[in-house]
Each structure stands twice: as C-alpha cells, then as structure tokens.
MARGUDO-418887 format. One record per residue (C-alpha): residue in one letter; x, y, z. Coordinates in pm, whole numbers, padded with zeros to 5 digits, always signed. Layout:
BEGIN
aXYZ ...
This chain:
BEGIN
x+00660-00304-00935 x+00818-00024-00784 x+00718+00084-00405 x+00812+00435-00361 x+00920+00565-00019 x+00562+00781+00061 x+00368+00405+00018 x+00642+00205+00213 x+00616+00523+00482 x+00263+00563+00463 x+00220+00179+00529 x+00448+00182+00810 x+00272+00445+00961 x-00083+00279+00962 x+00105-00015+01080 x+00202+00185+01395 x-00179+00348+01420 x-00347+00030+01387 x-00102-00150+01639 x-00140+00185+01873 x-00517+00157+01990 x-00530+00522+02006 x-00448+00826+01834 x-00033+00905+01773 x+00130+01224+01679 x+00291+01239+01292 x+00597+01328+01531 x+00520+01003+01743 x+00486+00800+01464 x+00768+00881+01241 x+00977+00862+01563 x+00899+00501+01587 x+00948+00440+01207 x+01272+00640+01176 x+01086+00859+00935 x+01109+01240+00793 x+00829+01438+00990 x+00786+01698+00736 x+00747+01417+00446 x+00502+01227+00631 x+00322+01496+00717 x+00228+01522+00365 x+00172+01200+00334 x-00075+01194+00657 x-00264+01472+00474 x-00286+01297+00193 x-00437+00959+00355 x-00638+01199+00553 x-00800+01339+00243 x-00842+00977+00097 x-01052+00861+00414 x-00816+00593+00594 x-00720+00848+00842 x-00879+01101+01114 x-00675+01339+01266 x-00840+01490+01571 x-00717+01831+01786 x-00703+01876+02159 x-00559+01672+02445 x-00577+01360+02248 x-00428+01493+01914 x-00333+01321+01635 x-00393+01053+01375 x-00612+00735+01417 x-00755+00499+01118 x-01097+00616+01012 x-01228+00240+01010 x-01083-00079+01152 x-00748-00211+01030 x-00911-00542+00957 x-01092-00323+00635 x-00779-00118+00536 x-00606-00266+00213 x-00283-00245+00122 x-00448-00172-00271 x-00631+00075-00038 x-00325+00242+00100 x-00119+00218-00253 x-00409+00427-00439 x-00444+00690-00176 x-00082+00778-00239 x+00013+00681-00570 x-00311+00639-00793 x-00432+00310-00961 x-00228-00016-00882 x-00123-00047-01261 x-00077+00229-01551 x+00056+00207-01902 x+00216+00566-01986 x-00115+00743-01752 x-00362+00503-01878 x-00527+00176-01781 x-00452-00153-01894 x-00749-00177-02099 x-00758+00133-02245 x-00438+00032-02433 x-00410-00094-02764 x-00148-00292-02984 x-00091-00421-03350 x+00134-00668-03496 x+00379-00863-03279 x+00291-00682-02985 x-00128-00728-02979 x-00132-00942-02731 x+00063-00737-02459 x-00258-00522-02328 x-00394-00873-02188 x-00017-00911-02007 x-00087-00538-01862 x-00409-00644-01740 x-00313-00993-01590 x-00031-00782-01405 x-00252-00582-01245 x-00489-00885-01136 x-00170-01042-01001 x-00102-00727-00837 x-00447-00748-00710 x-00492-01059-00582 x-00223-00983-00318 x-00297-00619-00221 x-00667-00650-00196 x-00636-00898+00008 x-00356-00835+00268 x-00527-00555+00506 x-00314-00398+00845 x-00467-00618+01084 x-00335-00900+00878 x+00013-00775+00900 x+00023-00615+01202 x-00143-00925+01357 x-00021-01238+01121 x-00138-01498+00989 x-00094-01327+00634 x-00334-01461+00412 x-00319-01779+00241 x-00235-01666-00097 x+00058-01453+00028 x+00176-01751+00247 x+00184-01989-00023 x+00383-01716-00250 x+00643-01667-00013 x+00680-02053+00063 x+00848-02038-00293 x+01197-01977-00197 x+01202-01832-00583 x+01003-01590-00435 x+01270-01450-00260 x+01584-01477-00500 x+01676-01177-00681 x+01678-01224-01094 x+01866-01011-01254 x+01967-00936-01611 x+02222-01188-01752 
C-alpha cells in the first residue's frame, strides 16, 4: 500500500488537533509537523468538506475535529483524502472479473482490502495519540517480520 504525503500530513495534523484540546491554526499546525502551509491548507479543506474537521473564525480561529478523536478512523481519514481504501484500475474489488489462470485474483483484491480494513477501521486518533494501539495492531507489530523490509531478489 502506498501512503501518499496529503494522508501521512493530513494524519499528522489531526494528531496535533486531537492532542491540542482546542482549535490550532493550519499555520500552527504545520509548524509543529514541519509541514507545507499552502499544501495542507488544501488538505484541511478537504477534511473540512468530508466532516472530520470544523474550522471556526474569530478570536479563536482555526481547525478543531468535528467529533471526538476516539470516533475518527484512520480508514476515515484515508477516504476523505484519497477515496476507497482499495481500487483495481478505478474500480472495486468486487466489481472485477478474471478468466483462466488468473480467476481467482478478484478474491486476493478483496481479502487485501479486508486486511487493510481490519487495521484502519480500527486504529482511531485517540488510540494513537493516546496508546495502547489496539490489539490487532499490537500483535502485528510484535512480528519482528513485520518490520523487515522484503525486497525483490
């Protein structure tokens, strides 16, 4: 899976709002992330637009989550920015279809996205932000396999 840089920014940012309190500046917060203002600006707007964040004017101005980190997903975050979690050339996993050797590769699609689920939907802000990640994370990154590189041979 490839993270671009507006979900790794975007996530950092909500990191910073939900460990705030309070409303932050895009200026404030890419300050403390090291990040582009302009870019995430646009990327602000765009979780703005998607309903994880408020953004409010006057002498407390700025961004703030639009419900509690504890209910803000990572899967949440991910298609706000970038659309669904998994796509095969624009389409869904099961709206593919295969013949011959290669019939059998829609169900790999759709088991890739379930894998993909089964850790996004279920690691919110609070979680990081706070700790303990969930379980299932946990237990994935207790593989130190997990954290080895594999490259082509």
């Amino acid at each position: 899976m490839h993270i671009s840089a507006k979900v790794d920014y975007g996530v950092r940012a909500l990191l910073e709002l939900a460990s705030s309190g309070g409303p932050m500046t895009g200026e404030a917060l890419a300050t403390q992330q090291g990040l582009p203002v302009k870019f995430l600006g646009v990327i602000m707007n765009d979780l703005r637009r998607a309903g994880i964040v408020v953004s409010q004017k006057g002498a407390t101005a700025g961004y703030r989550l639009a419900r509690p980190a504890s209910e803000v997903t990572l899967a949440d975050v991910i298609r706000s920015l970038e659309g669904p979690l998994a796509e095969v050339r624009g389409l869904r996993p099961e709206e593919t279809a295969y013949n011959g050797p290669a019939e059998h590769l829609r169900e790999v699609w759709v088991a890739l996205r379930a894998s993909l689920r089964s850790v996004l939907e279920q690691v919110t802000l609070k979680d990081i932000v706070e700790g303990p990640l969930p379980p299932a994370v946990t237990n994935l990154t207790a593989d130190p396999e997990a954290w080895r590189a594999h490259r082509l041979s």
